[in-house]
C-alpha positions in Angstrom: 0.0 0.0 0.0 0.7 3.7 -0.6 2.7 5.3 2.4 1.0 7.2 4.5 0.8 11.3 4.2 3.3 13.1 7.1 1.1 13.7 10.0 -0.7 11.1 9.3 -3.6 12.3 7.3 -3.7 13.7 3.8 -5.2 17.4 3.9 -7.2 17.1 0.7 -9.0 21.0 0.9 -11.0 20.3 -2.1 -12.2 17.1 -1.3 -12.8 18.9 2.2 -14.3 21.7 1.1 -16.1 20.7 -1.6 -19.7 20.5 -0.1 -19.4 24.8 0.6 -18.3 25.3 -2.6 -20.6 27.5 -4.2 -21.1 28.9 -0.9 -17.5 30.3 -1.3 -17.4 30.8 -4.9 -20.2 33.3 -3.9 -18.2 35.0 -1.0 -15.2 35.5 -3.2 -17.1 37.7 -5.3 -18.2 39.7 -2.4 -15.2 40.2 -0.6 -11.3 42.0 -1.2 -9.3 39.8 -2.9 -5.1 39.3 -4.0 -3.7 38.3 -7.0 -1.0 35.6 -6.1 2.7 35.8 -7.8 4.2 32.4 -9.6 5.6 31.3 -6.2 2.8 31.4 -4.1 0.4 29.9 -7.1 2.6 27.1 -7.0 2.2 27.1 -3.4 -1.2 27.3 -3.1 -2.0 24.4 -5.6 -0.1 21.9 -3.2 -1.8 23.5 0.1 -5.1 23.0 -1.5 -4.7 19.2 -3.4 -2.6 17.6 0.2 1.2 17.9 -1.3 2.3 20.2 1.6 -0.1 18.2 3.8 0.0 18.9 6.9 -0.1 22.5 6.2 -4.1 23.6 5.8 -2.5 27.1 4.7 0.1 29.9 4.9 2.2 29.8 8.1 1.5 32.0 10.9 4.1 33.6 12.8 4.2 31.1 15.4 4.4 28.3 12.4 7.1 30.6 10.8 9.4 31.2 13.7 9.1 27.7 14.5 10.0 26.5 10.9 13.2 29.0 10.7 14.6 28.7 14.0 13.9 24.4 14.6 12.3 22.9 11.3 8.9 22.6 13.5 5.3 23.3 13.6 4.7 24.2 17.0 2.7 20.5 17.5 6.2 19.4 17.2 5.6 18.4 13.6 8.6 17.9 11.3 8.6 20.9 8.2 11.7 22.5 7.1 10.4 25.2 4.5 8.7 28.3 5.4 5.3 28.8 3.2 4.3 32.6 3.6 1.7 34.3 2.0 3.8 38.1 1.5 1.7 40.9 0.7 2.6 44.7 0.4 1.7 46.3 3.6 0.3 49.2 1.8 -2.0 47.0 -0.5 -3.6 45.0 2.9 -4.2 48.7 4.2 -6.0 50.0 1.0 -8.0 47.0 1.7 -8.3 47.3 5.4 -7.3 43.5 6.0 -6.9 42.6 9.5 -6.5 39.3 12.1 -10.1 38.0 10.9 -10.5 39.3 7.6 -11.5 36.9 5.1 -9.8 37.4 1.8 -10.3 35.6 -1.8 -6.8 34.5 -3.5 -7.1 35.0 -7.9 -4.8 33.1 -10.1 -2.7 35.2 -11.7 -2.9 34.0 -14.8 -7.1 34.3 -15.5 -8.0 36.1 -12.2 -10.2 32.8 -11.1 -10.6 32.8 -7.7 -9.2 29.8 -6.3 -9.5 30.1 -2.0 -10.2 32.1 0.8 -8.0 32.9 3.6 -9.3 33.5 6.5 -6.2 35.9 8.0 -5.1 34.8 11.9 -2.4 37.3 11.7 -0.1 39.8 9.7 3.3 40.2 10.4 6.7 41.1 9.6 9.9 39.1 9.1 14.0 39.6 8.9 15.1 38.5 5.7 18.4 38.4 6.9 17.6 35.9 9.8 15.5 34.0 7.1 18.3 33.5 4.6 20.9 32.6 7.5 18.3 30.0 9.0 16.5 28.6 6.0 19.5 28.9 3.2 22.5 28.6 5.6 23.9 32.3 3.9 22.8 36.1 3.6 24.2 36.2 0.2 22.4 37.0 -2.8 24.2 34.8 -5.0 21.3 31.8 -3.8 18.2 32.6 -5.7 16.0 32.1 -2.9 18.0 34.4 -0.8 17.7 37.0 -4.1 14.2 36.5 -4.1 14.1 37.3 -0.5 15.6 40.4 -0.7 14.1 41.8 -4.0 10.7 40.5 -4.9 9.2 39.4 -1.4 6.6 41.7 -0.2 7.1 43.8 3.4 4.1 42.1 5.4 3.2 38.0 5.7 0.0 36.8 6.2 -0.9 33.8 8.1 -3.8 31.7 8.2 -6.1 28.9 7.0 -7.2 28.7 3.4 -10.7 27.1 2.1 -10.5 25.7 -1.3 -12.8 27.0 -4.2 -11.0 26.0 -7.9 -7.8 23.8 -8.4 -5.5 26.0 -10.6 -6.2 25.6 -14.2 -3.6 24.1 -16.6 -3.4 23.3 -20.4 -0.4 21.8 -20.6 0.6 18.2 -20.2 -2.9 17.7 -18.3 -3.2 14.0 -18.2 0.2 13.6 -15.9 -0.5 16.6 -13.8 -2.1 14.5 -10.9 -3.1 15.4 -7.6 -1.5 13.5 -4.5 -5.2 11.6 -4.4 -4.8 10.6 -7.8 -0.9 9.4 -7.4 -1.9 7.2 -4.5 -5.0 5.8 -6.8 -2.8 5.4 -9.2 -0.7 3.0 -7.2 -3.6 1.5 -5.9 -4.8 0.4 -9.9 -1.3 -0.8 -10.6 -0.4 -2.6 -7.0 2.2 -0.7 -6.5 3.2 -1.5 -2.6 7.1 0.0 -2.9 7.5 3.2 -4.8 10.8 5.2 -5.6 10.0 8.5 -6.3 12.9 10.2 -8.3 13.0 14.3 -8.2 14.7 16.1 -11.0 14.5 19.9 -12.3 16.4 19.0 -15.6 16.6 16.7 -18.7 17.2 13.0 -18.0 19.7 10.8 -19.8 20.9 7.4 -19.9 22.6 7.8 -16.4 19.3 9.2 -14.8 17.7 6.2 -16.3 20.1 4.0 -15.2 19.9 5.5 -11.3 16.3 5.1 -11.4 16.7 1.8 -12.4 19.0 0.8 -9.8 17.1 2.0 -7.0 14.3 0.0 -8.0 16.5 -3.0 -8.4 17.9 -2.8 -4.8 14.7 -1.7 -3.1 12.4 -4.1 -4.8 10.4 -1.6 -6.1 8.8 0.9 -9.1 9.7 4.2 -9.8 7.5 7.5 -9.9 9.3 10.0 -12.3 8.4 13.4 -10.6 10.0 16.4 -12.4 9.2 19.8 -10.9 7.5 21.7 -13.7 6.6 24.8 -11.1 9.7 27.0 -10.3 13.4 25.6 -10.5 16.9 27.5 -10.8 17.0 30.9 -13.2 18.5 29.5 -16.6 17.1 26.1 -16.2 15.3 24.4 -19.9 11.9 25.3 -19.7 9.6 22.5 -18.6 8.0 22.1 -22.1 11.2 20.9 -23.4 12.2 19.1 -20.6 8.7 17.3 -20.3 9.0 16.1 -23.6 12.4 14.8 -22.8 10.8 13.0 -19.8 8.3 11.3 -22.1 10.5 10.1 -24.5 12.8 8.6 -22.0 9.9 6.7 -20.4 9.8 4.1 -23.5 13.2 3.3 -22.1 12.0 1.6 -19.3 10.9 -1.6 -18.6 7.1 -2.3 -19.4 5.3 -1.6 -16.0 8.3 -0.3 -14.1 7.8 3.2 -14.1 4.8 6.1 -14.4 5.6 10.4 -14.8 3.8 12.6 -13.3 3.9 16.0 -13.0 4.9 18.2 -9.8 3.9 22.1 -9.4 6.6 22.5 -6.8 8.5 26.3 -6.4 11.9 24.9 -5.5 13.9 27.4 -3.5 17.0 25.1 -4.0 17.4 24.8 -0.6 20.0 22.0 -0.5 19.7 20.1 3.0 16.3 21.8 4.2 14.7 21.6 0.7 15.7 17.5 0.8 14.0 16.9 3.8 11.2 19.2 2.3 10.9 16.8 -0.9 11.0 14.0 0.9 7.5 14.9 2.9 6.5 16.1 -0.6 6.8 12.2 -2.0 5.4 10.9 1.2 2.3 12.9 0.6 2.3 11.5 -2.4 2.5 7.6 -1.4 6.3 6.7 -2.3 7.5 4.8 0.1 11.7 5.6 -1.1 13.2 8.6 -2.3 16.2 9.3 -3.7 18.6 11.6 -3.1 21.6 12.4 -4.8 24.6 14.2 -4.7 24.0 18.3 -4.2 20.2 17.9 -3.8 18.4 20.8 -4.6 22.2 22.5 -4.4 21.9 26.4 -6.1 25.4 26.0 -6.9 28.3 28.7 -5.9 27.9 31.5 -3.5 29.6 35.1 -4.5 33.6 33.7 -3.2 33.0 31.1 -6.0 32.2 27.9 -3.1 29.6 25.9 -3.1 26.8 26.5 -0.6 26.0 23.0 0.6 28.9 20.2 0.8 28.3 17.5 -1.9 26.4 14.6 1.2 24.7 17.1 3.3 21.5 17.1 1.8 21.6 13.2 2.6 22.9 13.6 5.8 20.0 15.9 7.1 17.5 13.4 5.7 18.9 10.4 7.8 19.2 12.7 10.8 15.0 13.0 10.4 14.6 9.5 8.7 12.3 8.0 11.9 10.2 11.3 11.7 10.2 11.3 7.9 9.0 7.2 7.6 10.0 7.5 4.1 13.6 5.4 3.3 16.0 7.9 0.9 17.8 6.4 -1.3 21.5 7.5 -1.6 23.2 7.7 -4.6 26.7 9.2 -5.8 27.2 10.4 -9.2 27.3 7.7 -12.0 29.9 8.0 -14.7 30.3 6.1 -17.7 32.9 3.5 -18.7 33.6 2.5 -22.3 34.9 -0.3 -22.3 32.5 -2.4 -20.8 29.6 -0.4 -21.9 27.6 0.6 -18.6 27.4 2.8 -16.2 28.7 2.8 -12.0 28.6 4.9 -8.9 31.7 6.5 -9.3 33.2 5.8 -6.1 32.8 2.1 -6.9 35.1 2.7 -9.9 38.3 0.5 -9.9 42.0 2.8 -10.1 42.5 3.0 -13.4 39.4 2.4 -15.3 38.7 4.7 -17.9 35.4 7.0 -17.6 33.6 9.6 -19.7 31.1 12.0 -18.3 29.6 15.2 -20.2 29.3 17.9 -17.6 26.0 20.4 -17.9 28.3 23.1 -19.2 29.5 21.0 -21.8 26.5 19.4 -22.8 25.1 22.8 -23.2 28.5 24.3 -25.0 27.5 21.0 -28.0 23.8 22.2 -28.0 24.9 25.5 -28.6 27.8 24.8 -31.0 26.0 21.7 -32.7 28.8 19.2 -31.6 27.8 15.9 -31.3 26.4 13.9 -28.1 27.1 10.3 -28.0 24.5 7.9 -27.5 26.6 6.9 -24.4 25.4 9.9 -22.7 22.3 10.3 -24.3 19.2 8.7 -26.0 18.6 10.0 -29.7 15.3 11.0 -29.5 16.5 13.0 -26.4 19.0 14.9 -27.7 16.4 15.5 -30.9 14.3 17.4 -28.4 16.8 19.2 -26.8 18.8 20.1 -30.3 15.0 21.6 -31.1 15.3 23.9 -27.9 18.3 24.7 -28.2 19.0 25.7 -31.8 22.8 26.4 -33.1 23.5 30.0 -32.7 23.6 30.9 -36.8 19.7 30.0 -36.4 19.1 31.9 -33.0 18.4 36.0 -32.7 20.4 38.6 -31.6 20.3 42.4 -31.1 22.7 45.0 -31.0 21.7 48.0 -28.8 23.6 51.0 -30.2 23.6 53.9 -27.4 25.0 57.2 -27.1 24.2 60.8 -27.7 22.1 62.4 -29.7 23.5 62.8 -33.3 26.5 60.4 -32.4 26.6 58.7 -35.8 24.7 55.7 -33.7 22.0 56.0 -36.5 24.1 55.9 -39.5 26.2 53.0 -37.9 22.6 51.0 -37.4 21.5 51.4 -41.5 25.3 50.1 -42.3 24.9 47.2 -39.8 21.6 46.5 -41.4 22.6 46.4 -45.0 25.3 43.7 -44.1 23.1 41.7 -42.1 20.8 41.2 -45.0 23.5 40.8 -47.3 24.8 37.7 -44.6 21.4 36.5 -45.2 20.3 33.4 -43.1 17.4 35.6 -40.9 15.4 38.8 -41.0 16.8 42.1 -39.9 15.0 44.8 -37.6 16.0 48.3 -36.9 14.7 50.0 -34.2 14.9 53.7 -34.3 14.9 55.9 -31.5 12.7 58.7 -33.4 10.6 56.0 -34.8 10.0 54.0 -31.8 8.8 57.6 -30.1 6.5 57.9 -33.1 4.9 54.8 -33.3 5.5 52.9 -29.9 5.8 55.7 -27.1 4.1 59.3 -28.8 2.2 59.7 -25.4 5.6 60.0 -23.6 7.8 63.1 -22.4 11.5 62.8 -21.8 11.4 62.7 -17.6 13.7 60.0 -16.6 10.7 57.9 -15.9 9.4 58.3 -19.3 12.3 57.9 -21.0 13.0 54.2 -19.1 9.3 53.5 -20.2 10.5 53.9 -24.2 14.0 52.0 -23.6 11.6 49.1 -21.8 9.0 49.1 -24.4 12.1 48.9 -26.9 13.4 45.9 -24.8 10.4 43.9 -25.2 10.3 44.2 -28.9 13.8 43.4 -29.5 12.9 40.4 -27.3 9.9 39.3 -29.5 12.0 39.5 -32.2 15.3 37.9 -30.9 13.2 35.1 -30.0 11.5 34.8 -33.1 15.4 34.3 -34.4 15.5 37.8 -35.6 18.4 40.1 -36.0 16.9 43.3 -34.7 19.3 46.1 -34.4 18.2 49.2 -31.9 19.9 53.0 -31.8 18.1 54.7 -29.3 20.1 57.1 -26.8 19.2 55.1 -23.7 21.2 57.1 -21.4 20.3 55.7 -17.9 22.4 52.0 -16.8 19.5 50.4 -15.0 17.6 50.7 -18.3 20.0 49.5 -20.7 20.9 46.4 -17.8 17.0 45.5 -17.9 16.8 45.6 -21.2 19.8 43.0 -21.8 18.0 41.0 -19.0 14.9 41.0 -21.2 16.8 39.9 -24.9 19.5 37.6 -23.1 16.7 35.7 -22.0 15.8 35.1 -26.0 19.2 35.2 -27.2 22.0 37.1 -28.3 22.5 40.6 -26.6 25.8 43.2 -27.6 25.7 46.6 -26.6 27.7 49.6 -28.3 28.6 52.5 -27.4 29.1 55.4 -29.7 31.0 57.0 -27.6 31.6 60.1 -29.9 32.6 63.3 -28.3 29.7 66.1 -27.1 31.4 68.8 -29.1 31.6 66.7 -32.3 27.7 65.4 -31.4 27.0 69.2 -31.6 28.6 69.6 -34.8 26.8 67.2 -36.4 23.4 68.5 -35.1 22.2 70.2 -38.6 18.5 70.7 -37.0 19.8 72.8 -34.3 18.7 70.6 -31.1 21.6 71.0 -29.1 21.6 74.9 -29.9 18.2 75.4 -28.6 19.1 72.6 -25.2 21.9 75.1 -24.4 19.7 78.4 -25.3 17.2 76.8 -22.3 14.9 76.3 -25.0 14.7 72.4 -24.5 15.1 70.6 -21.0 16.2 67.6 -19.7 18.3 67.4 -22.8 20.6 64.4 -22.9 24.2 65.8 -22.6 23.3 69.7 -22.1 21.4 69.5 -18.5 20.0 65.7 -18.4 23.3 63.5 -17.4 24.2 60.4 -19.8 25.3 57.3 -17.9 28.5 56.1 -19.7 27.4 52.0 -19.9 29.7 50.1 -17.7 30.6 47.2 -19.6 29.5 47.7 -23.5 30.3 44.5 -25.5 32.3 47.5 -27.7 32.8 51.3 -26.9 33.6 52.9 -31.0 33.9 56.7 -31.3 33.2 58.0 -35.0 35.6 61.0 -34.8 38.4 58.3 -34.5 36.7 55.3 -37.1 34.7 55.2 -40.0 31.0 53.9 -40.0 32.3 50.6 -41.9 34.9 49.6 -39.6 32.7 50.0 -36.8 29.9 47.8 -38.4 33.3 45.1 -39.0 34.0 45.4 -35.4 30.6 44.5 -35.0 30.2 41.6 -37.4 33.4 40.1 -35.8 31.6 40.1 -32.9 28.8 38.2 -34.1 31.2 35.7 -35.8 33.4 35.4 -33.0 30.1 33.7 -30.9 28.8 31.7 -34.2 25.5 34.3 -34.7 26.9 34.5 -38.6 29.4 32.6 -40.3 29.7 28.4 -41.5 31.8 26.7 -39.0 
């Protein structure tokens, strides 16, 4: 049979709450409501269908403090990862939300109201405490510990939530199952031992052959359970990686194995967020779980260590294994050896054997470059999907942002650019316009600083569109504030390829080559807030290539640029 849930009882809101239903649908209509962020949707969905059982809702203060400072509930219960519903303090005072209010939580995505909280208190937290406790480190480098600082509201709100809609997907619907539905699941197949495997990116043969080998030694099946919620910044999406999953499923043996789907916000905790999964797959029957080597691990910190040692994640879950009543199952890193064709633990490696191992970096570095994979380290129709994802760069889109003053030469430098990206051929070439982007995208706007990072923004989001699309799009507005130029490489880099340029060309030639007089009228006091005269222009702080056109002509400057392109494989056969 299916383990039991931690606690001892699977917290099933909807099947609990299902008999008030339209009672609260009702309510939710009538009463203030918040719009939840990805995180706490994510959140939310396991509250509601029993994955964070025994949670019933977002932790109180007492809960919280007792989760930071000793991994408890205050009944003594076992939970290592606080579960806070943040909201700006001024938004719960526009709303007048107190201990007692009722409010109605909306998806985020199609404003559907999916529960009520009824609030038992509001409260404030340290962030530093939080990342010392929780994450082991106040530094920003960890991305829950970023998050923390920079996108967590000021004021938590505690209390018990009543369930009104499950969140709605369209993706991949028929494996997105409910902890109920996992354990039926089981039930149908008599499944009485489950592994349950936990993995936030592609699978290849060696993650096969892990699963595998737990099953083997533990007399059991395995339940594939990717998190498709949130993982790491820079991880493959989970379209691509959920088709991966699927393929590799055929690779098992008939019966041995079933995917389904988890909507987990990993914080990548390392030790605490083990122990965290662990209750996550009791909840959802396994009876084994494995845990491997940097679970949940974000990686470096800012002096370039890692933040968790390579065991300590296992370590933590055997220190709770009698509280946990779920067996992990260790496993060190496998590596491949060639001449016997198979895969082993590497620390059960002979002296002197030979191995091969891809790492992620380079794995990546052949997706990028179109190098081959060997089927050693990979399945085909793997590597298929991922080669689909993850295009070669003469196929993928780039932008160049050209910034600098007014009458620079930026402009003439973008035309050139564009007429030898088209003769390259191979994609379609954009130029954004500073003049024509204020005519046709942002006519409405002034020039305060505000206004003028609105039109840089606006410009960021259609170079991204069009990087994505596999687009050259080359920009040239003056852009003369850091933070805007920084988000806007944030938004492309995301898409693609992202260089920025400055034209660095002097004020006194820029004014020279002013034939309409601009500058002229900026310094008569006739214009203000004029870039250069009496508005300040942020020299960028680490341009891909700083040019000045008093000192080279427009067609060496669009060669520099074109080298650049051909030095990362954007144009060019290799």
């Amino acid at each position: 049979m299916a383990n039991s849930p931690h606690g001892g009882i699977l917290k099933d809101l909807h099947v609990r709450d299902e008999p008030i239903r339209d009672q609260l649908l009702a309510e939710a209509e009538q009463i203030p409501s918040v719009t939840l962020t990805d995180r706490q949707l994510c959140d939310l969905e396991l509250i509601l269908n029993g994955g964070f059982s025994p949670l019933e809702g977002f932790l109180t203060q007492a809960e919280y403090e007792g989760v930071v400072h000793s991994s408890r509930l205050p009944d003594g219960t076992l939970w290592t990862m606080p579960i806070y519903l943040d909201i700006d303090g001024a938004e719960l005072s526009r709303l007048d939300v107190a201990a007692g209010s009722r409010l109605a939580l909306r998806d985020p995505r199609d404003d559907q109201p999916l529960a009520i909280i009824t609030v038992s208190d509001l409260y404030k937290a340290d962030p530093a405490v939080e990342a010392e406790k929780v994450y082991g480190a106040n530094d920003q480098a960890h991305p829950a510990v970023h998050y923390l600082f920079n996108q967590t509201r000021d004021t938590y709100v505690g209390g018990r939530v009543q369930a009104i809609n499950a969140p709605q997907h369209y993706d991949y619907v028929s494996i997105r199952r409910s902890p109920a539905e996992v354990r039926a699941l089981f039930r149908k197949l008599n499944w009485t031992r489950v592994v349950a495997f936990q993995t936030r990116n592609p699978m290849h043969r060696a993650h096969r052959e892990l699963t595998v080998r737990a099953a083997r030694t533990r007399h059991a099946n395995v339940l594939i359970q990717p998190v498709v919620g949130l993982t790491k910044p820079g991880d493959i999406d989970h379209f691509t990686r959920v088709r991966v999953y699927q393929a590799i499923m055929a690779k098992y043996p008939n019966g041995m194995a079933q995917l389904s789907l988890l909507p987990l916000a990993m914080r990548m905790g390392g030790p605490r967020e083990a122990v965290w999964h662990a209750i996550i797959r009791k909840n959802f029957g396994a009876t084994h779980f494995i845990v491997g080597r940097d679970h949940a691990g974000p990686g470096s910190n800012s002096q370039g260590q890692d933040f968790y040692g390579p065991y300590e994640a296992q370590e933590l879950v055997i220190k709770y294994k009698d509280e946990l009543d779920i067996e992990m199952v260790p496993f060190q890193m496998l590596t491949y050896l060639p001449d016997t064709d198979e895969y082993q633990p590497i620390n059960e490696v002979p002296e002197g054997v030979k191995t091969l191992n891809i790492s992620g970096t380079e794995l990546r570095r052949r997706l990028k470059t179109g190098a081959p994979i060997p089927e050693w380290f990979s399945y085909p129709e793997v590597v298929r999907i991922l080669r689909e994802a993850n295009p070669p760069r003469d196929t993928q889109g780039f932008t160049v942002l050209l910034t600098g003053l007014h009458a620079s030469g930026k402009e003439a430098i973008a035309r050139a650019l564009q007429v030898a990206l088209n003769q390259e051929g191979g994609r379609s070439v954009s130029l954004l316009l500073g003049e024509t982007i204020r005519q046709e995208l942002s006519s409405e706007l002034g020039y305060t600083k505000r206004e003028r990072d609105i039109n840089v923004t606006r410009i960021g989001f259609v170079a991204a569109e069009l990087t994505r699309a596999g687009a050259a799009c080359i920009a040239a507005p003056i852009a003369p504030y850091e933070a805007a130029r920084n988000l806007v490489k944030q938004q492309v880099s995301k898409a693609g390829g992202f260089y920025l340029v400055h034209v660095a060309t002097p004020l006194e030639q820029c004014i020279k080559n002013d034939r309409a007089g601009v500058y002229k009228r900026a310094i008569a006091g006739e214009i203000k807030g004029f870039t250069g005269i009496d508005d300040v222009y942020e020299t960028p702080a680490s341009p891909d290539l700083v040019v000045d056109t008093t000192k080279t002509s427009t067609s060496q400057i669009v060669h520099e640029i074109i080298l650049l392109l051909e030095r990362d494989g954007y144009i060019g056969d290799r």
